[in-house]
C-alpha positions in Angstrom: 33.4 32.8 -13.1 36.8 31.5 -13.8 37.8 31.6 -17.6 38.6 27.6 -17.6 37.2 27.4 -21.1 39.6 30.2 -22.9 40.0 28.9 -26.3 37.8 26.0 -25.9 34.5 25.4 -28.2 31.9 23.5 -26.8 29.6 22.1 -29.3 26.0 22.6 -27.5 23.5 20.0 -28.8 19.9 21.3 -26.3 17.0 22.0 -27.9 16.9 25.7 -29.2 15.0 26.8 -26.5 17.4 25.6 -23.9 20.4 26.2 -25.7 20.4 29.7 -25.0 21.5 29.1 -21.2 23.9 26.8 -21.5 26.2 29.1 -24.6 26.3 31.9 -22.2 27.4 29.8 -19.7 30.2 28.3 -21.9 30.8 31.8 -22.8 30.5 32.9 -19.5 33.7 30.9 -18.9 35.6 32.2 -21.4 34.4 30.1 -24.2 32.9 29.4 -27.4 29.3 27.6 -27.9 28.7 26.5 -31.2 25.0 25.6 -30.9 23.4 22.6 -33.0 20.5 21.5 -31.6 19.9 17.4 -32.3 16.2 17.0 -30.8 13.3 19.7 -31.0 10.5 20.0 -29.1 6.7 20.1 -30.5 4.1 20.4 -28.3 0.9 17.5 -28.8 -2.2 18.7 -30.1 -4.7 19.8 -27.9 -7.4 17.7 -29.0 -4.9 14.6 -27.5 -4.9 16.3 -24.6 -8.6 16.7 -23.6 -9.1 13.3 -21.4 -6.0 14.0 -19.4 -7.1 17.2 -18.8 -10.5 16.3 -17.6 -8.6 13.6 -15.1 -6.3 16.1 -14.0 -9.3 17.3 -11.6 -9.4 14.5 -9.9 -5.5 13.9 -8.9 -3.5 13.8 -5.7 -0.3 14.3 -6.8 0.8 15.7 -10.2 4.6 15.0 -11.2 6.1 17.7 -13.7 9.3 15.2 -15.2 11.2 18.0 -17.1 11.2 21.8 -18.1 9.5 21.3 -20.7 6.7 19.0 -19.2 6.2 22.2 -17.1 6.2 24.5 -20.1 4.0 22.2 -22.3 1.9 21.1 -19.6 1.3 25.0 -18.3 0.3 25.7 -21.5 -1.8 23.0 -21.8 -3.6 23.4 -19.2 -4.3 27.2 -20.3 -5.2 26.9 -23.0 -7.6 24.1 -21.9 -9.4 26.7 -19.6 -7.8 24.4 -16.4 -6.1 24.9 -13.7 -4.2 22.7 -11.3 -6.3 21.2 -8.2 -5.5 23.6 -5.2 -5.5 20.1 -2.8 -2.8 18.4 -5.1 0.5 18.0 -4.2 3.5 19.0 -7.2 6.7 17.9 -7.3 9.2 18.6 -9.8 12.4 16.1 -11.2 15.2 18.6 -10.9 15.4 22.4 -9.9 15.0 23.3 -13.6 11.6 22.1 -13.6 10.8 23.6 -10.4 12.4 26.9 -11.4 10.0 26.9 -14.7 6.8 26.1 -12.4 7.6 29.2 -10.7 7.9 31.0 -14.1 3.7 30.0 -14.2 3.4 31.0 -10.4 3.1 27.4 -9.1 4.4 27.6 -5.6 5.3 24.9 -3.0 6.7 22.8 -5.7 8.2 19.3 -4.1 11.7 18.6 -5.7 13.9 15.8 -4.4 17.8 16.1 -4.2 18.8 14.6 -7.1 17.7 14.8 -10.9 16.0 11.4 -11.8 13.4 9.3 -11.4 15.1 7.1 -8.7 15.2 10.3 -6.7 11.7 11.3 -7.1 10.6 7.9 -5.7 12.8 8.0 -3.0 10.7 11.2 -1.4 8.8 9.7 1.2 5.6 12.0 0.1 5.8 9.5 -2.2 6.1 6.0 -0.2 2.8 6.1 0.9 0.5 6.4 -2.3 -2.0 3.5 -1.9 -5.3 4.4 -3.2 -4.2 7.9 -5.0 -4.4 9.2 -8.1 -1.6 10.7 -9.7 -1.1 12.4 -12.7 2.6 12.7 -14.8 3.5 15.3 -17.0 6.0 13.9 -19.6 6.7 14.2 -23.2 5.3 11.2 -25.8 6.7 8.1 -25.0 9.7 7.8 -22.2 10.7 5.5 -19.1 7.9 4.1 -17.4 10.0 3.1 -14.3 7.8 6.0 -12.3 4.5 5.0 -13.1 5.8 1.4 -12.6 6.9 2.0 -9.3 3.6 4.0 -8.1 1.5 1.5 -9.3 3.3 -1.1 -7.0 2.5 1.2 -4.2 -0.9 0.8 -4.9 -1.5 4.8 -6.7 -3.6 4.6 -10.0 -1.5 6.8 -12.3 -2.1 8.7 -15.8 -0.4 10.5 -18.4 -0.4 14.0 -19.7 2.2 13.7 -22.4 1.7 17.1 -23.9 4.7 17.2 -26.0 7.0 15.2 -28.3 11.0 15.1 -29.3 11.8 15.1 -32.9 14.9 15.1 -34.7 15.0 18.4 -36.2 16.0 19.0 -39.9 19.6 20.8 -40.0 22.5 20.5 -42.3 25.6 19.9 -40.7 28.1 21.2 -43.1 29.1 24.4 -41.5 29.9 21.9 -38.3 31.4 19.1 -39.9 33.9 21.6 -41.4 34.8 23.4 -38.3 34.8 20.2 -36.6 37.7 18.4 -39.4 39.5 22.1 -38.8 40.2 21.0 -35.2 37.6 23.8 -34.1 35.3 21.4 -31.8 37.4 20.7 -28.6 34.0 18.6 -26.5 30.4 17.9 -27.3 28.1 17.8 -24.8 24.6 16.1 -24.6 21.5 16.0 -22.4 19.7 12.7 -23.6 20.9 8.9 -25.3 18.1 10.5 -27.9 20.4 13.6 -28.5 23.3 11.6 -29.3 21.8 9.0 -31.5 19.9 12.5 -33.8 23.3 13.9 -33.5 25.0 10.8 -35.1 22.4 10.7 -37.9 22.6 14.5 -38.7 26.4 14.4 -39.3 26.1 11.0 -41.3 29.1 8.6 -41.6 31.6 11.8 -42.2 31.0 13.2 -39.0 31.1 9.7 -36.8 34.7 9.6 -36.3 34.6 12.8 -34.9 31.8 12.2 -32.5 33.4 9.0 -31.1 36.7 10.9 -30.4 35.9 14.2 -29.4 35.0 14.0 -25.4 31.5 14.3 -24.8 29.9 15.6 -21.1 27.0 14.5 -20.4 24.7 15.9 -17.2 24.0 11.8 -15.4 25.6 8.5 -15.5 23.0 7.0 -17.4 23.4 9.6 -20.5 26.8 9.0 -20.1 26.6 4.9 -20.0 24.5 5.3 -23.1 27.3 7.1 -24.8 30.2 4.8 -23.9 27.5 2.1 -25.0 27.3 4.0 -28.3 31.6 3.9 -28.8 32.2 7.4 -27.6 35.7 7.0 -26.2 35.8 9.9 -23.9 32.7 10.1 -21.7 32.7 12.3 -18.4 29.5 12.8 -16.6 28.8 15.5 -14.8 26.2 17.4 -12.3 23.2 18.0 -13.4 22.4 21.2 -15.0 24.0 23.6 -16.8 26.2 24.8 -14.0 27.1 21.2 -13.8 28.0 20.9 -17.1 30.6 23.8 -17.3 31.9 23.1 -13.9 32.8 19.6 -15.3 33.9 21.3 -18.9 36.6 23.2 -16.5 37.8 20.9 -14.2 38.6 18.6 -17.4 40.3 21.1 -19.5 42.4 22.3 -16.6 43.9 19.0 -16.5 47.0 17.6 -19.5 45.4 15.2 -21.6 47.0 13.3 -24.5 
């Protein structure tokens, strides 16, 4: 890999368990990471999780929105003593997901093209969902433009939401002082929930430097949510932390004021 980001630190904001890949990309490049994770990630309790379970049987088509819905829910169903329905179709928003299905040896894995919602509907596996059931594996809480959508098309759908995001307790000073040093050069952020967690954990010291530091973010609507928030210099990216980096390079390798 090209060192595009030689003497650049990117401030890494994933949850822990997903920071990892992206720093040694970063690095990879020829830069620093400095990783703060703004959002953690606690699985739900199993006894939440028995009815879901027990419907899980009985579904069609089970949707897997993130990594961590296929870690979470993987687990879940282990530990549950369940497995998924050999007769059900899986699909997978974005090859992250599918990549940690395969970690749990789930095979012919359905992912669309692109890394959202919108995408996933567009598959035409699922245009024709009348009288279905389908099951989604999300974390607590989220868009309900999916189930929305299937519902329309006639599918009776259900949540497993066997996880939850929660602003994590972490004291910014070490950042906030490398940051006022002029030793953050770009933030980047994989959620509108990461930003706003990020915002609060820096406190009114650190805003200013948030809304002027340029901030990558991995889809438009992260990034719209950003620009919403004041950020001045928003650039979204591919998905992905391949995406993220490749737009990290091509935006240093340019002069900017």
């Amino acid at each position: 890999m090209t060192q595009g980001l030689l003497q650049r630190t990117v401030l890494v904001t994933r949850p822990l368990q997903q920071a990892v890949g992206l720093a040694q990309a970063i690095q990879a490049a020829g830069g620093a990471a400095f990783v703060f994770p703004a959002l953690a990630i606690e699985a739900v309790a199993s006894a939440a999780l028995r009815v879901p379970l027990a419907q899980l049987a009985a579904a069609d088509c089970i949707i897997f929105i993130s990594p961590n819905a296929a870690q979470f829910g993987m687990a879940a169903l282990h530990s549950g003593g369940c497995a998924l329905p050999a007769a059900a179709q899986c699909f997978a928003v974005g090859p992250g997901t599918a990549r940690a299905l395969a970690e749990h040896a789930v095979k012919d894995v359905i992912t669309p093209d692109g890394q959202d919602s919108e995408a996933l509907l567009a598959l035409p596996q699922l245009h024709d969902v009348a009288g279905k059931r389908v099951m989604i594996v999300r974390g607590v809480g989220g868009r309900s433009l999916l189930a929305d959508t299937l519902r329309k098309r006639g599918a009776t759908v259900d949540y497993l939401e066997c996880y939850r995001r929660v602003r994590p307790e972490a004291d910014a000073t070490a950042l906030l002082a490398q940051w006022q040093a002029g030793g953050i050069d770009a933030v980047t952020v994989t959620s509108a929930e990461t930003l706003h967690n990020l915002a609060a954990l820096l406190g009114e010291a650190g805003r200013p430097l948030l809304l002027h530091t340029p901030l990558f973010a991995p889809h438009e609507k992260i990034a719209a949510a950003a620009r919403h928030f004041g950020v001045a210099e928003v650039i979204a990216t591919a998905g992905g932390d391949a995406g993220l980096v490749d737009g990290l390079i091509n935006w240093f390798r340019k002069p900017h004021d």
